[in-house]
C-alpha distance (Angstrom), angle and dihedral (degrees) to the residues before:
residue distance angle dihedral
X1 . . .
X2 3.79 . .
X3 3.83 132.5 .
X4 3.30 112.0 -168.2
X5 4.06 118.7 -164.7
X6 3.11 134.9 -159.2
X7 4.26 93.3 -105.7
X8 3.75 120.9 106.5
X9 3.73 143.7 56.9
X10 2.95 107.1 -62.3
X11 3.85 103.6 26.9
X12 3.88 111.9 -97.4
X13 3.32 93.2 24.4
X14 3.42 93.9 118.9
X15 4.09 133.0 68.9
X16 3.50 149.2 169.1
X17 3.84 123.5 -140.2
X18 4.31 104.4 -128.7
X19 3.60 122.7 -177.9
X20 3.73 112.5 -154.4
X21 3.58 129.3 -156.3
X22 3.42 132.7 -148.8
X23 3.95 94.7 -81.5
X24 3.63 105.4 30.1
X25 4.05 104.9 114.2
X26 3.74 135.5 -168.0
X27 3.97 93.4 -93.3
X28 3.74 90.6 46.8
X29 3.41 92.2 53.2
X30 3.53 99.8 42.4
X31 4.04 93.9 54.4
X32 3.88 89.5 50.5
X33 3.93 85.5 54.3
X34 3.89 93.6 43.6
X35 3.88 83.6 52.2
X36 3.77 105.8 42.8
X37 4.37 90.3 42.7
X38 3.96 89.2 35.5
X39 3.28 93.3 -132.7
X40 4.12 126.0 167.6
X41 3.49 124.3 -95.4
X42 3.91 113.5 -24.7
X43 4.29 82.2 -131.0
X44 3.56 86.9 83.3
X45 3.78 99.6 57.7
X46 3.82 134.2 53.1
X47 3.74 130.7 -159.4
X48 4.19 111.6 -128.5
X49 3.74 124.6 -173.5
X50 4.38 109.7 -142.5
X51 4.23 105.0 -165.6
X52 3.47 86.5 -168.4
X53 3.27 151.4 30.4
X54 4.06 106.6 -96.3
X55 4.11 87.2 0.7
X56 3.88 120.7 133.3
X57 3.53 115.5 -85.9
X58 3.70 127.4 -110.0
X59 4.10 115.9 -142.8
X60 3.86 106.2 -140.0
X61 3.68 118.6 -136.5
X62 4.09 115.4 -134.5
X63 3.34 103.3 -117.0
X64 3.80 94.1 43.7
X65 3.64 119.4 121.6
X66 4.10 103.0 -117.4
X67 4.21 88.4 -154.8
X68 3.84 90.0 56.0
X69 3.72 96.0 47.2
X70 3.49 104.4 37.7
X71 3.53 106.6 40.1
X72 3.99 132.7 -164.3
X73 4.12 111.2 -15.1
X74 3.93 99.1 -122.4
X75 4.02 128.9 -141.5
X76 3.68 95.0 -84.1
X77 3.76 101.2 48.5
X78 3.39 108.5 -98.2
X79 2.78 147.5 149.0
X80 3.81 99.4 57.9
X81 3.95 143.6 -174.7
X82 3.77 120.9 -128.3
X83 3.97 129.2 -164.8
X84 3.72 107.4 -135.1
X85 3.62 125.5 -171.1
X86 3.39 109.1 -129.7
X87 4.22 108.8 -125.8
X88 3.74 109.0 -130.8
C-alpha cells in the first residue's frame, strides 16, 4: 500500500510502499515513519486513510488496526494512506 508524505515537489508527490500485517496500527506505523524520516515529535502529524481518489479523508486513531480499517488495496491503487501534518 502507499504512504504518501508530505515531501516532494509538488506536495504528495512522494510515497513509500508499506505492507501491514495484521497488527501493525496507525500509531505503530507512524513512530516507525517519525524514526526512519527523523522527523520531530509524531504529535505534530496524523495518519489519514483517502478510499478514493478526491474522497473525504478519514483521520486514523493510534491504536487502530490499519488491516481492519482499510481493507484489501484494489487494482487501481486505492485505497491509500496519507501523512498529514497536523496544523497547530
Amino acid at each position: 500500500m502507499r504512504l504518501y508524505i508530505p515531501q516532494g515537489y509538488p506536495a504528495y508527490s512522494c510515497y513509500y510502499h508499506v505492507t501491514l500485517s495484521r497488527e501493525t496500527t496507525a500509531g505503530s506505523l507512524l513512530v516507525s515513519l517519525m524514526q526512519h524520516m527523523g522527523f520531530g515529535s509524531q504529535r505534530d502529524y496524523r495518519v489519514v486513510l483517502q478510499r478514493d481518489q478526491g474522497g473525504s479523508e478519514e483521520r486514523l486513531s493510534g491504536g487502530e488496526r490499519l488491516k481492519d480499517r482499510v481493507g484489501s488495496k484494489r487494482e487501481d491503487g486505492w485505497p491509500r494512506l496519507f501523512l498529514k501534518p497536523i496544523k497547530s
